[in-house]
C-alpha positions as CSV (number, residue, x, y, z in Angstrom):
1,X,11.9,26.1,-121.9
2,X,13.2,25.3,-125.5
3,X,14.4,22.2,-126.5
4,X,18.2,22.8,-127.9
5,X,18.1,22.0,-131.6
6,X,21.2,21.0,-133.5
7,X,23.0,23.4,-134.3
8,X,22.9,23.8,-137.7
9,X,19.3,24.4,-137.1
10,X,19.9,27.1,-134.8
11,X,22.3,28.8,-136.4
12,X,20.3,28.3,-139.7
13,X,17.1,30.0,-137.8
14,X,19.7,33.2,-136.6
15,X,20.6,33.9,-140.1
16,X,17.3,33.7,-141.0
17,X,16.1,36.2,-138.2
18,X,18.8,38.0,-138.9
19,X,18.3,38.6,-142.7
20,X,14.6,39.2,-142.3
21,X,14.6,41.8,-139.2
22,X,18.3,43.0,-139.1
23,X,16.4,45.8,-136.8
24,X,14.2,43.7,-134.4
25,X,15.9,43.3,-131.3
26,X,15.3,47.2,-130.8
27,X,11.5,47.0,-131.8
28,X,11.0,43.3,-129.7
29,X,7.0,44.3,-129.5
30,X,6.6,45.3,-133.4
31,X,6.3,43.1,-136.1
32,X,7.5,44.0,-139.4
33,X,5.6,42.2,-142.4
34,X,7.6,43.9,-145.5
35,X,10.7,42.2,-144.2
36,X,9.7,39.1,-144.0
37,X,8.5,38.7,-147.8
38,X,12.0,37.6,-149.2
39,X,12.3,34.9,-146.8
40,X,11.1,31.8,-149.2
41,X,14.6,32.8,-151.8
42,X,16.8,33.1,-148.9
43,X,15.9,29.8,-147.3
44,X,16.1,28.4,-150.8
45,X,19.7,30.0,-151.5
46,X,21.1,29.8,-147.3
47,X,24.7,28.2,-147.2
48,X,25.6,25.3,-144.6
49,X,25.3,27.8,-141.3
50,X,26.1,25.0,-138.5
51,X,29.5,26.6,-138.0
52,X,28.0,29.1,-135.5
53,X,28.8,28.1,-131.6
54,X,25.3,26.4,-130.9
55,X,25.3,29.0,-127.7
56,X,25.6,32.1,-129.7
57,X,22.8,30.8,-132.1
58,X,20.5,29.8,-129.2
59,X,21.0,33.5,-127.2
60,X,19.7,34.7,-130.7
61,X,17.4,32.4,-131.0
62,X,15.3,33.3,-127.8
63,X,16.3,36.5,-128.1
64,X,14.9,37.8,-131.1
65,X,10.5,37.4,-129.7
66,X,10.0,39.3,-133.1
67,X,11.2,36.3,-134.9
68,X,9.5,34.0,-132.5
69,X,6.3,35.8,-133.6
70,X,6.3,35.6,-137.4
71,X,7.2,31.5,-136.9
72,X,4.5,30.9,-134.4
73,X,2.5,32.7,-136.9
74,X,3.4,31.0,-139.8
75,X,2.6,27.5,-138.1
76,X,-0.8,28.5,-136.3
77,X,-2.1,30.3,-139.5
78,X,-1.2,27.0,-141.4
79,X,-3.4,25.3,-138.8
80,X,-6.6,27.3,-138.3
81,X,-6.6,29.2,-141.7
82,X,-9.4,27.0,-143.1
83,X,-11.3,26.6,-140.4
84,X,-11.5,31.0,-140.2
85,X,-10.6,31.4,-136.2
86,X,-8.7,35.1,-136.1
87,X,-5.7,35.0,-134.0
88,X,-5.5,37.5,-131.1
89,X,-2.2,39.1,-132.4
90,X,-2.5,42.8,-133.3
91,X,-0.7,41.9,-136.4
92,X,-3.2,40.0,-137.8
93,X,-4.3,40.3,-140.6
94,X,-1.1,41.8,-141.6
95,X,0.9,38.5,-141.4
96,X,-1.1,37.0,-144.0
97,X,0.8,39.1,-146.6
98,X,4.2,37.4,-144.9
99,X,2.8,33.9,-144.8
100,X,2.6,33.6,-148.2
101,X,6.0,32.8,-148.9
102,X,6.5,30.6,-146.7
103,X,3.0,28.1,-147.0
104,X,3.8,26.4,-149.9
105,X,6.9,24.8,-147.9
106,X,4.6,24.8,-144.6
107,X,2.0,22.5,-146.6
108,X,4.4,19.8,-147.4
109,X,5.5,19.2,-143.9
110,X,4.3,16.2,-142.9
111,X,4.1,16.5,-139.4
112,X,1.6,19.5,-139.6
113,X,-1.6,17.9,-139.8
114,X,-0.8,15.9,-136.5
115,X,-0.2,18.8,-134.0
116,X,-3.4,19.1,-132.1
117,X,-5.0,22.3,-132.3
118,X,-4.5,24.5,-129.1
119,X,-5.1,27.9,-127.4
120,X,-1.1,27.6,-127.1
121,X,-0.6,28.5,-130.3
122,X,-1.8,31.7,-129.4
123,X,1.2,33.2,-127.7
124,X,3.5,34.0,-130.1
125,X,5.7,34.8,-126.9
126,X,5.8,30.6,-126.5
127,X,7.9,28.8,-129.3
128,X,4.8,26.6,-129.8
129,X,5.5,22.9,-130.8
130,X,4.4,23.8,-134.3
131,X,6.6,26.2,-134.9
132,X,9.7,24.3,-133.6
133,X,8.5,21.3,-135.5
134,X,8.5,23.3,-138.8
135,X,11.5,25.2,-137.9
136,X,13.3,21.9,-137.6
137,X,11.8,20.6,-140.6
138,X,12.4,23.5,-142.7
139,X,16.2,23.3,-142.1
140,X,16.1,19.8,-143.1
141,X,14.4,20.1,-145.8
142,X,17.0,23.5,-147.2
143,X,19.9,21.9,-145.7
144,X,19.6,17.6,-146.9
């Protein structure tokens, strides 16, 4: 079960989704890497998004497992990078071309070196506490 974010947060995430894999809902088991390498300017440029109804963003929100997969990734690859573990997605090492727009704002979270390490992280199917935590953090930080 996810926790329901604000939603400003939500909708913020939808966009997001939405502007990175405008074709994913059809494709739920791929993920596309080339799509994802704009994302750093767009979170950089997003308008205030919190006008969306907080249910339509959170549908979207556990809807899109595509999505769900490139955050996930982005957090756990954050975590275990340095210490050389391979994740067990079929993606890998693909997402490592994706990632790299996104670290530099991933390694100034402060709450990252705090999660624990865990097999959770995974399952890019579960919206693992680090990537909810840098989801939130990440709209704070683009929307002050």
């Amino acid at each position: 079960m996810l926790p329901i974010l604000p939603s400003c947060h939500l909708a913020h995430f939808t966009h997001l989704a939405h502007l990175a894999h405008p074709y994913c809902l059809p494709i739920l088991p791929i993920l596309p890497v080339l799509p994802m390498l704009p994302i750093l300017p767009i979170l950089l440029i997003l308008p205030i998004l919190s006008v969306l109804p907080t249910c339509v963003a959170y549908i979207a929100h556990i809807a899109c497992f595509a999505c769900f997969a490139c955050f996930s990734h982005f957090a756990y690859i954050a975590h275990i990078v340095y210490l050389g573990i391979c994740p067990s997605c079929p993606c890998y090492p693909s997402c490592h071309l994706a990632i790299l727009s996104v670290l530099p704002i991933l390694s100034i979270l402060p709450i990252l070196p705090i999660l624990p390490m865990s097999p959770v992280l995974l399952s890019c199917h579960l919206a693992c506490l680090a990537h909810l935590a840098c989801l939130a953090h990440l709209a704070h930080l683009t929307h002050p």
